[in-house]
KEVOTI-780214 format. One record per residue (C-alpha): x, y, z. Coordinates in steps of 0.1 Angstrom, whole numbers, padded with zeros to 4 digits, always signed. Layout:
XYZ/...
//
This chain:
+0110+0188+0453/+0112+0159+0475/+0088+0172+0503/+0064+0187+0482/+0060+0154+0467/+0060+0141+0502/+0036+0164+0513/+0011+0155+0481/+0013+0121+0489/+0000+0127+0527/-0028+0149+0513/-0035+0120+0486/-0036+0099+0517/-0062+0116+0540/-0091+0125+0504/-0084+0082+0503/-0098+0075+0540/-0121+0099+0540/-0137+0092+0506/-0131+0056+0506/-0147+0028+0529/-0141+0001+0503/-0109-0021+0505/-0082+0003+0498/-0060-0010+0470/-0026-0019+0474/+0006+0002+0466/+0015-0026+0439/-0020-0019+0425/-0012+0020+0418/+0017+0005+0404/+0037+0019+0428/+0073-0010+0435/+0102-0007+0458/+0127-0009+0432/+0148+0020+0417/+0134+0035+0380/+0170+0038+0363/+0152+0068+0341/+0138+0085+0371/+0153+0118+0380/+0172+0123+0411/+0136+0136+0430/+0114+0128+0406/+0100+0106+0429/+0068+0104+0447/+0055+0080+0474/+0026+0055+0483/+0005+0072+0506/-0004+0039+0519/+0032+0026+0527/+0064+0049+0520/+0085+0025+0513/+0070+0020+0475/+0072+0046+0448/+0074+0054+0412/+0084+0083+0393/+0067+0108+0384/+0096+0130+0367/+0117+0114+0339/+0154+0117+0335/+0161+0134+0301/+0198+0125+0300/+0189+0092+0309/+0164+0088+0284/+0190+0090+0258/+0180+0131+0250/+0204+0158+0244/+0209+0195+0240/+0230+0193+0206/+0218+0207+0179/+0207+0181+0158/+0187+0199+0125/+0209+0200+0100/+0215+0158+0098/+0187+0144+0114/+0153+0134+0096/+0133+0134+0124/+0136+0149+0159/+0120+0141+0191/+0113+0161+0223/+0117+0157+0257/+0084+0156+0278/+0103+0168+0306/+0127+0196+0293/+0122+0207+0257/+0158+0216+0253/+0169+0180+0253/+0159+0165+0222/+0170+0131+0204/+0172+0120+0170/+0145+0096+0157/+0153+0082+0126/+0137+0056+0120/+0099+0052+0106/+0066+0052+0121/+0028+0044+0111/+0021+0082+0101/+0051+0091+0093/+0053+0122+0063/+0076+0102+0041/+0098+0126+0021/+0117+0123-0012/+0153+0121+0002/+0140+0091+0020/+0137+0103+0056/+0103+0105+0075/+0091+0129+0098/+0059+0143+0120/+0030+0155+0097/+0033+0187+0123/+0068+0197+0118/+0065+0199+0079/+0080+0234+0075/+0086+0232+0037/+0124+0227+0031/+0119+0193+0020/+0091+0172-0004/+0067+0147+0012/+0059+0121-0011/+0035+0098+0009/+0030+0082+0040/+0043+0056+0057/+0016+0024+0066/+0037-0003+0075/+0073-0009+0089/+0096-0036+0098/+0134-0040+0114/+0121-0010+0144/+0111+0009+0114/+0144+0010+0093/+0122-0003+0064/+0086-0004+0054/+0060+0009+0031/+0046+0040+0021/+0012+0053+0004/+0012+0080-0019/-0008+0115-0009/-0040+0112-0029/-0060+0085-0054/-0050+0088-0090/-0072+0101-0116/-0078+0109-0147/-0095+0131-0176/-0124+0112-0183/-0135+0073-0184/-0120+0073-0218/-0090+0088-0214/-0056+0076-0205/-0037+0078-0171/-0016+0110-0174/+0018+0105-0147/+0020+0142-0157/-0011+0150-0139/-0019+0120-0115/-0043+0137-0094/-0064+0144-0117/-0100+0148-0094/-0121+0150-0131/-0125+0108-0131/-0110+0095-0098/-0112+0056-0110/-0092+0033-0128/-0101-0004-0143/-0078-0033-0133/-0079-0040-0170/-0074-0074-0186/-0108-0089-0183/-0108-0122-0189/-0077-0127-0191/-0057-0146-0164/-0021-0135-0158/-0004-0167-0160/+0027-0161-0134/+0001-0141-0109/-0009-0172-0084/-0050-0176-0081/-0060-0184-0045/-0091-0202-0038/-0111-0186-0004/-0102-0216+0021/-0064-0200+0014/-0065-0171+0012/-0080-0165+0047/-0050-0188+0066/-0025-0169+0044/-0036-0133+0057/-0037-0151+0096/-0006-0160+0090/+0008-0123+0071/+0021-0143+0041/+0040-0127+0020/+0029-0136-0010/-0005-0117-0001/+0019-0086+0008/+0042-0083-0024/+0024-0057-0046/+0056-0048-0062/+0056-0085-0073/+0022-0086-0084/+0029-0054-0101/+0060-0067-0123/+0043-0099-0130/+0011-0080-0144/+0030-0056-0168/+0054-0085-0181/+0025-0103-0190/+0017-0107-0231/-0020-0098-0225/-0049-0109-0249/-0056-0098-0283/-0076-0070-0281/-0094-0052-0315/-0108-0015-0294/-0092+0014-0298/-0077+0034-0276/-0098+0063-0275/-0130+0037-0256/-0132+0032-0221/-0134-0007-0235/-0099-0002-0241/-0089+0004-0207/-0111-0027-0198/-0100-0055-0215/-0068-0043-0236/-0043-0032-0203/-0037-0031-0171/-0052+0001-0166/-0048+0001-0126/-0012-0018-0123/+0001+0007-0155/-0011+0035-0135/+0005+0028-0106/+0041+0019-0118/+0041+0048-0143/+0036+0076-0113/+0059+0096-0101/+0050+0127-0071/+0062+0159-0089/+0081+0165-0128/+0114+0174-0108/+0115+0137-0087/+0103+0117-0124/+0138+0103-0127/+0146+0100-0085/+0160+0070-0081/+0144+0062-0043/+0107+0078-0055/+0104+0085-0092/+0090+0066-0119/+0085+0023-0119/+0099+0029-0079/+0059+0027-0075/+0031+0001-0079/-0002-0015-0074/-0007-0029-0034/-0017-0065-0031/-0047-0074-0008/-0027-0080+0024/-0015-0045+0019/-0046-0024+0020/-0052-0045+0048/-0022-0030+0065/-0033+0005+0053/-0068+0002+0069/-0056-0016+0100/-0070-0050+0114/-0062-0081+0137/-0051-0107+0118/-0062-0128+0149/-0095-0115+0144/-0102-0129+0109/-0128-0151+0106/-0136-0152+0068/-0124-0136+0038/-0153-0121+0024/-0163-0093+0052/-0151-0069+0075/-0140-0092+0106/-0107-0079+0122/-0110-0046+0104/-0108-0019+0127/-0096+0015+0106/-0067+0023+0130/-0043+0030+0104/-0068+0047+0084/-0072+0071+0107/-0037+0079+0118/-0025+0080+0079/-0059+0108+0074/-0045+0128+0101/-0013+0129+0085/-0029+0137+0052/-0054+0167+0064/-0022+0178+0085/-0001+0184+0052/-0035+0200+0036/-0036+0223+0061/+0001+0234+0049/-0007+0235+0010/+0006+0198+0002/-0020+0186-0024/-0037+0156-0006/-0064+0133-0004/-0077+0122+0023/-0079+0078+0021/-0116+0080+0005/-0148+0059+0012/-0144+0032-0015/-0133+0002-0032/-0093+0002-0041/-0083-0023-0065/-0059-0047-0053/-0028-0062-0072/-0044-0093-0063/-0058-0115-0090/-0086-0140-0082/-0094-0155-0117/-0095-0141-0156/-0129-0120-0148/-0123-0106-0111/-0095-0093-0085/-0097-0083-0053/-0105-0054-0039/-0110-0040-0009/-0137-0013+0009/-0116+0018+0020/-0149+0028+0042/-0157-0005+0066/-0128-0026+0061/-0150-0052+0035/-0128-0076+0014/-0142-0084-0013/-0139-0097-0058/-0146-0072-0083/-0151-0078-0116/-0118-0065-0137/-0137-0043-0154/-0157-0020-0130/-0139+0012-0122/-0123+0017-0086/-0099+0043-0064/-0062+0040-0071/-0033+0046-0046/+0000+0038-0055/+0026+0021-0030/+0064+0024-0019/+0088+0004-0005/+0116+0020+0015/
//
């Protein structure tokens, strides 16, 4: 293995002078060193054709690299494969942006769904090298018709995909109103309290609410009577069996906060210039979270891909509007409380 690699490098050497009257670059600028690669096989080696005392590798170690050949399928979540040598495999536990989040709590690659277990959502954010984080469910809630009610028995439910926030005019008093020029050092600065649906959430629902005279049966009710979107969110649960789960069933779920569908979209906190707008959007997350979610469709999981509209928030901004956010560019935005918008519902883990 050695001298084949030695005898590449030579080859490497002569297409350089022949092709190449310029400065020729440097062994350190191939990013070639003199130093020993502790996860570099025993020839795995090859050598600057410029000076042969530099090198890098070129063929990992997979025992060095912390893979194995034990079997590892009947305890571990999520299993990862050696570039090198497929044989050797290692046990990834932990969570990623992506991720297939499944009801027993473990997460794994959208590819190597084979059925035996129940993906609930997917994961969009992580913290503590992925140990915890948060997850989005697989498609926007919906419902029977403007009029009718959320039905957790059916929450995908594509015959009227939006839900009001509900309570128009009407303030919720423990749910903290931030003015613009805060709001946009607070989401620099990944504040929490711009991050903590689940708080928003219970503050929301334990709110009295106004008096409200229309019945149920009106799509004013859902207006200015409840809150339609927040209600929604803690009452789903993914399937009748998991209703009761205690990591994914009902009131485990509820309505993200701005900083969240942030998260979900992707952006640069650095990059944020103002709050109204799209600056330091950039959709990454968006994109790897769709792949996951067409990569389940393709294996008869009932998804939705993350569609091109406004999801309500769990954010309030005064008694008439909350924020919401543009699913398609990346646009933060107000809305008022009573306009009609997608619905995801989050999880922590």
């Amino acid at each position: 293995m050695k001298y084949v690699l030695f005898f590449i490098a030579i080859l490497f050497s002569n297409q350089v002078v022949a092709l190449n009257c310029e400065k020729q670059p440097t062994c350190e600028d191939l990013n070639y060193s003199k130093d020993d690669d502790p996860q570099c096989a025993e020839d795995g080696y090859i050598l600057c054709p410029f000076d042969f005392s530099y090198k890098k590798c070129a063929e990992f170690d997979c025992e060095k690299l912390g893979f194995t050949q034990s079997n590892k399928s009947s305890w571990c979540g999520k299993i990862s494969k050696c570039p090198n040598d497929e044989s050797y495999t290692a046990c990834k536990a932990l969570c990623d942006i992506g991720d297939v989040y499944y009801a027993d709590g473990t997460c794994g690659y959208a590819n190597d769904y084979d059925g035996s277990k129940t993906p609930v959502g997917v994961v969009y954010w992580v913290t503590d090298n992925g140990r915890h984080g948060k997850v989005i469910n697989l498609h926007d809630l919906g419902k029977e018709s403007e009029s009718s009610p959320f039905d957790p028995r059916n929450p995908y439910n594509t015959e009227y995909r939006y839900l009001y926030w509900g309570y128009f005019n009407y303030d919720i008093p423990e749910l903290t109103n931030y003015d613009q020029s805060n709001v946009i050092d607070m989401l620099r600065e990944h504040n929490p309290d711009l991050y903590d649906g689940k708080g928003n959430t219970d503050k929301i629902l334990e709110a009295e609410g106004p008096s409200c005279n229309f019945g149920v049966s009106t799509a004013d009710y859902y207006k200015y009577c409840v809150p339609e979107a927040a209600q929604a969110a803690r009452d789903f649960y993914p399937l009748e069996s998991l209703k009761n789960d205690s990591k994914v069933g009902k009131g485990k779920w509820y309505l993200p906060a701005i900083g969240e569908l942030m998260d979900l979209y992707g952006y640069d906190n650095n990059q944020l210039t103002e709050y109204y707008g799209t600056s330091g959007s950039n959709g990454d997350n968006k994109n790897i979270i769709n792949n996951t979610l067409n990569a389940l469709k393709g294996k008869d999981v009932e998804t939705g891909m993350l569609s091109d509209c406004y999801y309500w928030s769990s954010s309030e901004y005064n008694n008439e509007d909350s924020r919401s956010f543009n699913m398609s560019v990346g646009h933060r935005t107000t809305t008022h409380k009573y306009g009609y918008h997608c619905v995801r519902a989050s999880l922590e883990f």
